[in-house]
C-alpha positions in Angstrom: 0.0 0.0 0.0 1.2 3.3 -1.0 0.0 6.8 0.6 -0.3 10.0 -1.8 -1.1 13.8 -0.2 -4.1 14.7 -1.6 -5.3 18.0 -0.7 -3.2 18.1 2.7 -4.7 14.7 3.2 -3.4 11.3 3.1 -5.1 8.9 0.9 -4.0 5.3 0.6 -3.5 3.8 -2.4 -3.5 0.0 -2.9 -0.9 -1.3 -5.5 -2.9 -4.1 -8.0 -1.7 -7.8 -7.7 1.7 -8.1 -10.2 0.1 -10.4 -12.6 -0.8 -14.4 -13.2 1.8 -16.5 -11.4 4.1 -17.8 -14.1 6.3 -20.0 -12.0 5.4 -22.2 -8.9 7.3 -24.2 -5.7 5.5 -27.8 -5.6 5.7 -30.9 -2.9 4.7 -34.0 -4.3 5.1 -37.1 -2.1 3.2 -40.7 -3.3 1.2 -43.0 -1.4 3.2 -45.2 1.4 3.3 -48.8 0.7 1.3 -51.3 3.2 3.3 -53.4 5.5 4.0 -57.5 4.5 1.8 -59.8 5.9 2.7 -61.9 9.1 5.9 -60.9 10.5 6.6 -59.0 7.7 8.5 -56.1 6.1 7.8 -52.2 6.8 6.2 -50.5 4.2 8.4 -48.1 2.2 7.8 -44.4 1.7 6.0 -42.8 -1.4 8.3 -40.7 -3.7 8.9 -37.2 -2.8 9.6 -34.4 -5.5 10.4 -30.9 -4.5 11.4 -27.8 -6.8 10.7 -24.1 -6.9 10.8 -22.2 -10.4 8.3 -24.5 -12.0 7.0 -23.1 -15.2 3.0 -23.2 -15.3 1.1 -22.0 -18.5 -2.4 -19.8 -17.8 -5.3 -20.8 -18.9 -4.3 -24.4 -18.8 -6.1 -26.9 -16.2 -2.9 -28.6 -14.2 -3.9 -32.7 -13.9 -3.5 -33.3 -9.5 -3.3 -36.7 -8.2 -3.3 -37.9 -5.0 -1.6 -41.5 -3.9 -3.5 -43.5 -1.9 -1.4 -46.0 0.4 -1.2 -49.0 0.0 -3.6 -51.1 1.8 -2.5 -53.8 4.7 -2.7 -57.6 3.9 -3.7 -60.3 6.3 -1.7 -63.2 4.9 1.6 -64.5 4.6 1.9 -62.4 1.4 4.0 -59.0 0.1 2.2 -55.6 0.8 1.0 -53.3 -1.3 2.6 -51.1 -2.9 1.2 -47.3 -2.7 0.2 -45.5 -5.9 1.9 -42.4 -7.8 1.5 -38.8 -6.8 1.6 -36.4 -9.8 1.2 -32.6 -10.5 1.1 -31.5 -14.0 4.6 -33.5 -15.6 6.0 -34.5 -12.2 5.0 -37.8 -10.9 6.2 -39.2 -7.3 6.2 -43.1 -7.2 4.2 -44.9 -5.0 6.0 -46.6 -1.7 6.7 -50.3 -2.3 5.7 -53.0 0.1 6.8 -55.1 2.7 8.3 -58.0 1.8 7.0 -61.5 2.6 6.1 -63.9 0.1 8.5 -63.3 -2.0 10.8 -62.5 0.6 12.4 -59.2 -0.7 10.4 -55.8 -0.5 8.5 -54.2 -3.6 10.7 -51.9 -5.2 8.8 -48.1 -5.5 9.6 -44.7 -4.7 11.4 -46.2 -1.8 12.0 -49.7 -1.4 9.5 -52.0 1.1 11.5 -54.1 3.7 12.9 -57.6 3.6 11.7 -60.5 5.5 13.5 -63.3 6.7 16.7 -63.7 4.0 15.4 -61.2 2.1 16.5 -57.8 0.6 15.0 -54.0 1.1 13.7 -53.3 -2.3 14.8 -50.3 -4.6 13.9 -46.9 -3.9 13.5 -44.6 -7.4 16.5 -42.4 -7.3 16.1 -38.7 -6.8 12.8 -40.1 -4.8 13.6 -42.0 -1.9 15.7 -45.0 -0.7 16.1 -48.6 0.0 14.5 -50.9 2.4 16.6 -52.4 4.8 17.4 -56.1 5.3 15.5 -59.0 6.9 17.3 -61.7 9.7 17.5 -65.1 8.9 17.8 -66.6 12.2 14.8 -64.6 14.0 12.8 -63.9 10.5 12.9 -60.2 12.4 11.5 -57.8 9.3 13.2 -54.6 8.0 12.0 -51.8 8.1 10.7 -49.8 5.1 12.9 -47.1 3.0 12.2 -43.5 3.4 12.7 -40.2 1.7 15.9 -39.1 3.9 17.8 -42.4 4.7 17.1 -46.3 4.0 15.6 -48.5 6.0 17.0 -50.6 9.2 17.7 -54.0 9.4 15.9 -56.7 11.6 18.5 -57.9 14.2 18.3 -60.6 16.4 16.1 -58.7 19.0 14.4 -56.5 17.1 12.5 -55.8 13.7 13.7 -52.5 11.3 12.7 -49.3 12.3 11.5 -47.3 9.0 14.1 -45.2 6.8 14.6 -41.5 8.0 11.7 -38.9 6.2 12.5 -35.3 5.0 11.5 -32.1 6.3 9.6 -29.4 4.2 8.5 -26.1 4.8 6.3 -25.3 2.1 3.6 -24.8 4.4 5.6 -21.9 6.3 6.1 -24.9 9.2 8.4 -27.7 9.4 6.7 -30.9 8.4 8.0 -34.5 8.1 6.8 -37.0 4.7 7.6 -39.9 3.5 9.5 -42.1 6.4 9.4 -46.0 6.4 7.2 -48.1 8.1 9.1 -50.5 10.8 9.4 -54.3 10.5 7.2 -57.1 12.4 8.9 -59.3 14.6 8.5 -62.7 15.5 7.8 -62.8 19.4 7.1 -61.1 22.2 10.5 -60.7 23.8 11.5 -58.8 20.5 11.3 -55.3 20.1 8.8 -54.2 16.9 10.5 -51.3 14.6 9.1 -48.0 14.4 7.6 -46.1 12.0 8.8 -42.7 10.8 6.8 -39.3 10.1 3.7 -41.0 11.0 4.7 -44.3 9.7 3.1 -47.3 11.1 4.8 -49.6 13.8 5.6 -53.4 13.2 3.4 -56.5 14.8 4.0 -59.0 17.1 3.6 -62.2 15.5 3.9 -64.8 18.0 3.1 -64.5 22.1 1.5 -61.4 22.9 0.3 -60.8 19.6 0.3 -57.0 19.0 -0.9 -55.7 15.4 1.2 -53.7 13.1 -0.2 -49.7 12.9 -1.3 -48.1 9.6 0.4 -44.3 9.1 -1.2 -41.5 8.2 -2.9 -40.0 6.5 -1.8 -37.8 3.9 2.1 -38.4 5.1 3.6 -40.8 2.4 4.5 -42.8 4.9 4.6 -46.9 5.1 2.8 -48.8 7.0 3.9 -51.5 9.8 5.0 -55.1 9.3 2.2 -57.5 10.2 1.9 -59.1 13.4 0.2 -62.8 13.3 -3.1 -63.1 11.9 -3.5 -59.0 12.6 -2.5 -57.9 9.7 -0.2 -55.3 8.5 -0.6 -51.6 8.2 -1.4 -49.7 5.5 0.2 -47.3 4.1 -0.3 -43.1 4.4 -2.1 -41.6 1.4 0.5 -38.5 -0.5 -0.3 -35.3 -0.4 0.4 -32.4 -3.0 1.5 -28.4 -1.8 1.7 -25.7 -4.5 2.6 -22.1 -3.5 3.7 -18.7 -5.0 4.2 -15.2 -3.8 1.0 -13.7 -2.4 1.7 -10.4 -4.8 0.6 -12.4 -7.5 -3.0 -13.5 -9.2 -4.7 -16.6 -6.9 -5.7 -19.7 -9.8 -8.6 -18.7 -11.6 -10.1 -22.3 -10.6 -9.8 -25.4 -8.7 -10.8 -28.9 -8.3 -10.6 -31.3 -5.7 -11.2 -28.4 -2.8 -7.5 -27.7 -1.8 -7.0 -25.9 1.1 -5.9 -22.3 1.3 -3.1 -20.7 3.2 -1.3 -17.0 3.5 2.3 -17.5 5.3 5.5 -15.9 4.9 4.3 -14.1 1.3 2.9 -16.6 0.0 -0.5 -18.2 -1.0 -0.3 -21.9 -0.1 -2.6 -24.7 -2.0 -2.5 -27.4 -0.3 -4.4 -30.8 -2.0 -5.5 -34.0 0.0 -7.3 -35.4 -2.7 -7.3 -35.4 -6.5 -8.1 -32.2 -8.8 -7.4 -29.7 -10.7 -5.7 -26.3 -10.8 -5.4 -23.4 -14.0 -3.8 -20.9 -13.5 
């Protein structure tokens, strides 16, 4: 706001928006993958992409999808893997599952973790990392890959907890996305491994049975290794954050009913669900 004399009086002046925003910052982080069945390995984290400087077009309706996790299994089988992320031409990769049956973890945008002899799988590079390992002579799980680290590895008294996550503050706060979900293990003595970032927490599978924990919502996160006949968690559903500076035109429409923030000079659109945005 400027302020002009006018007359011996000041009058105030309010300076017009500078124009359609022409370049945006984006998060995009994929659907957690779902925890293996029955002892076994944590879900791995959904892809995360971040960027500023991202060219958008006006007049042009911007595609928005939303991962869901993958969803928790309540056999002796592999989880889930959780399903892509994408704004306009960047796509996040879904989180892989827990291994199992096969033994090694899903391979996504990071890797699920290993049960028994088996491997982490692949994280996507640039996305996320590797699950870690599973222990032969306990069948203790490991745990799930995350965006900031890879995943640990069952040990003899405990199951994997899930790979670090990363920190954004798109949102003017510092959040956590995208950790690992943490192994099962295979009795109660045996300490379960721990989600990260709201990532689920492994299962008992023998003794005190204790079920594996799904992760959150809208966190990327994976879900816990099974415990027993519980189950295994699912994984978190993605979640995708646009913002520019606040001096510039808001979209001329939406889909999908993002919500809207003002913080640190910028206008903040945050989407939980699938939609649209033209700017």
């Amino acid at each position: 706001m400027s302020q002009t004399l006018l007359g011996g009086f000041l009058s105030a002046t309010f300076n017009p928006l500078s124009g359609t925003a022409t370049e945006v910052e984006y998060l995009v982080v994929a659907g957690g993958g779902g925890g293996g069945g029955t002892l076994g390995g944590g879900g791995g984290a959904g892809g995360l992409l971040t960027a500023d400087n991202f060219a958008v077009a006006s007049g042009s309706a911007l595609t928005i999808t939303v991962g869901a996790g993958g969803a928790g299994v309540s056999t002796s089988v592999i989880g889930n893997n959780g399903t892509n992320s994408v704004f306009s031409s960047i796509t996040a990769t879904g989180g892989g599952g827990g291994g199992r049956s096969p033994t090694t973890g899903a391979a996504g945008g990071s890797g699920g973790g290993g049960y028994a002899s088996g491997r982490g799988g692949a994280g996507t590079s640039g996305q996320g990392n590797t699950g870690g390992l599973g222990d032969t002579p306990t069948e203790n799980s490991g745990g799930g890959g995350g965006a900031g680290g890879v995943g640990a590895s069952g040990t003899g008294n405990s199951g994997g907890n899930g790979g670090t996550a990363l920190c954004s503050t798109i949102t003017g706060q510092r959040v956590f996305y995208a950790g690992g979900g943490g192994g099962g293990v295979l009795t109660g003595p045996y300490v379960v491994g721990l989600g990260v970032a709201g990532g689920g927490n492994g299962g008992i599978f023998t003794s005190t049975k204790t079920a594996a924990t799904s992760a959150q919502a809208n966190t990327g996160s994976g879900g816990g290794g099974g415990g027993g006949d519980l189950g295994s968690g699912s994984g978190g559903s993605g979640i995708v954050i646009i913002r520019w500076p606040s001096t510039q035109s808001p979209p001329t429409s939406t889909t999908g009913s993002p919500q809207i923030n003002y913080s640190d000079g910028y206008q903040i659109y945050t989407f939980t669900s699938s939609g649209t945005i033209t700017f």
